[in-house]
C-alpha positions as a LaTeX table, in Angstrom:
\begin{tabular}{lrrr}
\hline
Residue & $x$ (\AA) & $y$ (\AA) & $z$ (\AA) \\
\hline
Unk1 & $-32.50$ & $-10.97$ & 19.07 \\
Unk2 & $-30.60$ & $-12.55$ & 16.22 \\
Unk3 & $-27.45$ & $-12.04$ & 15.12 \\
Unk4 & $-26.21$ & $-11.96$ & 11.33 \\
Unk5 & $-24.55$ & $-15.08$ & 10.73 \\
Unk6 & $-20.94$ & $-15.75$ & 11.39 \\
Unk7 & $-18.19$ & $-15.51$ & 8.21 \\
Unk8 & $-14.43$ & $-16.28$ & 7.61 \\
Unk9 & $-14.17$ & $-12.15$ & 7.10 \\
Unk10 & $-12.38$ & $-10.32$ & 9.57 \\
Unk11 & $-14.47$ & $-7.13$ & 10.09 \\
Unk12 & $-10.99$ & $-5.50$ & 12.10 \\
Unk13 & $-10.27$ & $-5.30$ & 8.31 \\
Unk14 & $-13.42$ & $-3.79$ & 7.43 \\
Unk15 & $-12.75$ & $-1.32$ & 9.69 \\
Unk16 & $-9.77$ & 0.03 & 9.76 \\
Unk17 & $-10.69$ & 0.59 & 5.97 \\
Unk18 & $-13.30$ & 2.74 & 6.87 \\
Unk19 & $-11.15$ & 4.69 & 9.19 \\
Unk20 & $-8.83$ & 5.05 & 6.38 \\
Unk21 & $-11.35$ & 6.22 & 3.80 \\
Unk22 & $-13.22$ & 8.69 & 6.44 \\
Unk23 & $-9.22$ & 10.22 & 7.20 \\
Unk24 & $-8.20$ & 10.19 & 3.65 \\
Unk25 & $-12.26$ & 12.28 & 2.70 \\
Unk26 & $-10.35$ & 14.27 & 6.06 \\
Unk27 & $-6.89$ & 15.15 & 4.48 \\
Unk28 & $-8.28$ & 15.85 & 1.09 \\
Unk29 & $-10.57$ & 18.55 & 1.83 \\
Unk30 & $-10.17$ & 22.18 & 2.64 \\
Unk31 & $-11.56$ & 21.52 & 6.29 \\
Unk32 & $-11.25$ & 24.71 & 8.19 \\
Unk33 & $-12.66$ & 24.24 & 11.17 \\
Unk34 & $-11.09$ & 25.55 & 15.02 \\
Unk35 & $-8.29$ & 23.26 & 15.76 \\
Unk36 & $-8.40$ & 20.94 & 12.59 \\
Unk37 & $-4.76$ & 21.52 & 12.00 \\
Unk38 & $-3.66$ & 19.99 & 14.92 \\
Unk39 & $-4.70$ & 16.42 & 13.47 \\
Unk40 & $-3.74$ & 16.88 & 9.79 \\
Unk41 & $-0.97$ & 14.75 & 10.16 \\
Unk42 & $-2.97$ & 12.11 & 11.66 \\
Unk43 & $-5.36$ & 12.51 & 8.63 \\
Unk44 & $-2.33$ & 12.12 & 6.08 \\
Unk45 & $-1.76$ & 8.41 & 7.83 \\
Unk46 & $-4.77$ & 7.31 & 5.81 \\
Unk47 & $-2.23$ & 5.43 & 2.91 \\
Unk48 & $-0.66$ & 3.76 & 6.00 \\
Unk49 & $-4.07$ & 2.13 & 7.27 \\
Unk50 & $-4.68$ & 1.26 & 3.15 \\
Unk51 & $-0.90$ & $-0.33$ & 2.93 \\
Unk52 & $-1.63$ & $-2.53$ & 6.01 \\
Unk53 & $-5.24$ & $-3.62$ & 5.66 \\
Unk54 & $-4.31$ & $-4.66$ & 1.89 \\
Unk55 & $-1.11$ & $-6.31$ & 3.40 \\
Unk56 & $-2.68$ & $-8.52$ & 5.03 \\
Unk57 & $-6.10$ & $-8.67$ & 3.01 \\
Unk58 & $-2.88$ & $-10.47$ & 0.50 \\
Unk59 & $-2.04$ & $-12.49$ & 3.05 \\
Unk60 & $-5.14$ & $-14.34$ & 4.02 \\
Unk61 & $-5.74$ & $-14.62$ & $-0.04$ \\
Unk62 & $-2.81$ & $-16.25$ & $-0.21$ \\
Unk63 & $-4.25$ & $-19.20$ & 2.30 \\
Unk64 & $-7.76$ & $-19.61$ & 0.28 \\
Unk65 & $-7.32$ & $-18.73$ & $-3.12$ \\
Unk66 & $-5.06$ & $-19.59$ & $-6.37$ \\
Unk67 & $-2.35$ & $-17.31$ & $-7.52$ \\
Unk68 & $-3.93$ & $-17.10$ & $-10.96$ \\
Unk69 & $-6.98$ & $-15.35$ & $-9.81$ \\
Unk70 & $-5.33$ & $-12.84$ & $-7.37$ \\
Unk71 & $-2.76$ & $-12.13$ & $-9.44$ \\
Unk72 & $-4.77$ & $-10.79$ & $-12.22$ \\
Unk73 & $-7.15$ & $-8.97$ & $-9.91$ \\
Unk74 & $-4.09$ & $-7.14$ & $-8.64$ \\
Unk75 & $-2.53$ & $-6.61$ & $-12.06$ \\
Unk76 & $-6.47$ & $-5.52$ & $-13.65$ \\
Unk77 & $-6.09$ & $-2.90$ & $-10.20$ \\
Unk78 & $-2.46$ & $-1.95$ & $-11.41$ \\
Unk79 & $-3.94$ & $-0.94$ & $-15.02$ \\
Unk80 & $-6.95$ & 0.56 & $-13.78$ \\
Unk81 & $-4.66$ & 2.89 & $-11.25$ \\
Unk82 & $-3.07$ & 3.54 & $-14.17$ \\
Unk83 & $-6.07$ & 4.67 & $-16.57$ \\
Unk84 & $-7.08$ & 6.70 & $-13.96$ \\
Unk85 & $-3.53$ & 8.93 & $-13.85$ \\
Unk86 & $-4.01$ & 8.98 & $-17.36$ \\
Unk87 & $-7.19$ & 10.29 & $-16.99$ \\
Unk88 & $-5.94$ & 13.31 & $-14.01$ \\
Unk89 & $-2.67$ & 14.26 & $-15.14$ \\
Unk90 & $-2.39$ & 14.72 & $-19.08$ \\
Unk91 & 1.51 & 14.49 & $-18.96$ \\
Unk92 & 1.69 & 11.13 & $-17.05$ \\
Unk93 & 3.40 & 10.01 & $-19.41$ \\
Unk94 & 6.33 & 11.93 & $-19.24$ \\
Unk95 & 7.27 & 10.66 & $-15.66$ \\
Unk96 & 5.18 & 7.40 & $-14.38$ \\
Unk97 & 4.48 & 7.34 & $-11.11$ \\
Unk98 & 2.64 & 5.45 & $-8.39$ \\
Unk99 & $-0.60$ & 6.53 & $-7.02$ \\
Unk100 & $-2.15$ & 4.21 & $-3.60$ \\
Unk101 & $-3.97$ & 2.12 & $-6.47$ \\
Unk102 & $-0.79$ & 0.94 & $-7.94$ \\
Unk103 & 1.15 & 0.53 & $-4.60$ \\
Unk104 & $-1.57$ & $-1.79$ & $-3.01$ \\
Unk105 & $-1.62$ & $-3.64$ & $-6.02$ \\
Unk106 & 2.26 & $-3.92$ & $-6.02$ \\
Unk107 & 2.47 & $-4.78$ & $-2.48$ \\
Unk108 & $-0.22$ & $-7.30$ & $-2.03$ \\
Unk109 & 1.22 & $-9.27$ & $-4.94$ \\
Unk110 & 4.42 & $-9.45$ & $-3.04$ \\
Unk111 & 2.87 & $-10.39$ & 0.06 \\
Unk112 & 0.38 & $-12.88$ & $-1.36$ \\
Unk113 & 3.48 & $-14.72$ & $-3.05$ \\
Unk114 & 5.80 & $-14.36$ & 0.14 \\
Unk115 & 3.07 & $-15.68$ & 2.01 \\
Unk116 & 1.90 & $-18.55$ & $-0.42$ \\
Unk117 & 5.58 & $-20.01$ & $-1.21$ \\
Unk118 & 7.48 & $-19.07$ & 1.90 \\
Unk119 & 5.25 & $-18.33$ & 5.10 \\
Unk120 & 8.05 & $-16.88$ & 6.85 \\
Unk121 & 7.88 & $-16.15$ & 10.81 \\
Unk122 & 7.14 & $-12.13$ & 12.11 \\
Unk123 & 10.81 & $-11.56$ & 12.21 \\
Unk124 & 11.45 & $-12.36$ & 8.45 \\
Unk125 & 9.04 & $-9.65$ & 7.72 \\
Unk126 & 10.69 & $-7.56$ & 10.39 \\
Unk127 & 13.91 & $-7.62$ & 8.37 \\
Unk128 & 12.22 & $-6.77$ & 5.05 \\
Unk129 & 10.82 & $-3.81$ & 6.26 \\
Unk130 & 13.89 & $-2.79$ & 7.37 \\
Unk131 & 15.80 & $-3.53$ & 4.14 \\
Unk132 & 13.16 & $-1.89$ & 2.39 \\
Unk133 & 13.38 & 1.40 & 4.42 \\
Unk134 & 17.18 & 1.30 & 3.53 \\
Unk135 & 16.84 & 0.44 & 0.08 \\
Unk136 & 15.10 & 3.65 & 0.05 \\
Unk137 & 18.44 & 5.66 & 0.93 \\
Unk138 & 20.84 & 2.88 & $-0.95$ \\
Unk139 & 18.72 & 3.83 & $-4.23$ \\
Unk140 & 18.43 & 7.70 & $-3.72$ \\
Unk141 & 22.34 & 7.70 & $-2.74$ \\
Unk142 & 23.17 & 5.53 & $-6.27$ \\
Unk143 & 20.86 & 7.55 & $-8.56$ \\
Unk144 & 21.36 & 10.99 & $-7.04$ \\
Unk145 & 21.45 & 13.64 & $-10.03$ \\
Unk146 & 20.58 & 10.25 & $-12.04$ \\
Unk147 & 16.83 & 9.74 & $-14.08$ \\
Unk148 & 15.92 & 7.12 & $-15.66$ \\
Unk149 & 12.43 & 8.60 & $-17.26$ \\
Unk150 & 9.39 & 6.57 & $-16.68$ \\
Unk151 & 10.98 & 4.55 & $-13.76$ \\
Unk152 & 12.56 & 6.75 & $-11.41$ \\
Unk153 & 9.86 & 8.36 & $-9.18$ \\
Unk154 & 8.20 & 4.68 & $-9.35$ \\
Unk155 & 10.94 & 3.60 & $-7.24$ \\
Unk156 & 11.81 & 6.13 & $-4.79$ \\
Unk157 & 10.62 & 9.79 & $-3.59$ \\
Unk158 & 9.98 & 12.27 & $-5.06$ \\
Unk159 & 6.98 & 10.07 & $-6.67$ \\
Unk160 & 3.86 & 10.68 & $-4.93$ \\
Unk161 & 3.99 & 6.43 & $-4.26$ \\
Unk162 & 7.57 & 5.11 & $-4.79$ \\
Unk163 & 7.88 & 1.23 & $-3.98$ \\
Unk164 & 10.66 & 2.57 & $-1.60$ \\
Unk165 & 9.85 & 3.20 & 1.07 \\
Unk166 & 6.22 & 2.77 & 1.32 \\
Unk167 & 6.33 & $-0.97$ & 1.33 \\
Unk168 & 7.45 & $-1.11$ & 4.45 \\
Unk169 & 4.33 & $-0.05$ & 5.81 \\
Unk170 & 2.93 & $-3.22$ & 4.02 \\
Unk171 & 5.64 & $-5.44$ & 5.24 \\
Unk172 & 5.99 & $-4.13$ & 8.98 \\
Unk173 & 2.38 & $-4.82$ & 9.48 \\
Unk174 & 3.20 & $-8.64$ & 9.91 \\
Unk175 & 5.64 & $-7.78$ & 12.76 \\
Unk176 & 1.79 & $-7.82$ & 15.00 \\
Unk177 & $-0.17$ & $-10.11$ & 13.57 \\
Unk178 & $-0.57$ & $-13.33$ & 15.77 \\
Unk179 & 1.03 & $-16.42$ & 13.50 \\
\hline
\end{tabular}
């Protein structure tokens, strides 16, 4: 029997994408099947498994390749997230928001350059999360009753995305991983 040869790619990545793509198929259909409802919730996790496997997808980037490159992948990812809310919702323009697309593009970029110029340890990443999470409230407190068109809903709920406080999920993943 032989085996495939081995590679530098983590398939743990590879699949806990596939979980998240069979769970988000899951949560955006009109399953109705005896006891489905009982795991919904588990099904609307999918983002979460996206966030993280993209997290640190950034992270190992940051150790082989150039910021140039990734950089422009993830901004080309940003734009095309963006084309294609353009493309679903004819008033997107009236109040920009996230989508996954954008927010793994986002996030990785801040991981890949927080892990290519700093490398901090598990606990540094531990404390982001948690200032992230409570930016989340700081913000919502300061701009209650307060728009600012176009930017808003990108950075906290009610956007479908908002940087706060779904980056946490990108930034808490590091708490685990082995460094």
């Amino acid at each position: 029997m032989t085996f495939a040869p081995r590679t530098s790619r983590d398939v743990t990545l590879d699949i806990l994408k596939g979980i998240g793509c069979l769970f988000m198929i899951v949560a955006h259909s009109s399953l109705n099947f005896g006891g489905y409802e009982r795991f919904k919730f588990w099904y609307g996790l999918a983002p979460v498994l996206f966030f993280s496997a993209a997290g640190v997808t950034a992270a190992l980037q940051a150790q082989k390749y150039k910021p140039r490159g990734v950089l422009l992948t993830y901004a080309f990812l940003l734009l095309l997230g963006y084309s294609f809310n353009r493309i679903t919702d004819p008033g997107f323009l009236k109040e920009i928001e996230f989508d996954i697309i954008q927010m793994i593009a986002v996030g990785s970029s801040i991981i890949y350059l927080v892990e290519r110029y700093a490398r901090p340890p598990a606990w540094i990443y531990f404390l982001l999360g948690l200032l992230a999470f409570g930016m989340k409230f700081l913000l919502q407190a300061l701009f209650s009753g307060f728009a600012v068109v176009g930017l808003t809903n990108l950075i906290f709920p009610p956007g479908i995305f908002p940087i706060f406080p779904v980056v946490v999920f990108v930034l808490l993943w590091f708490v685990r991983l082995p460094q």
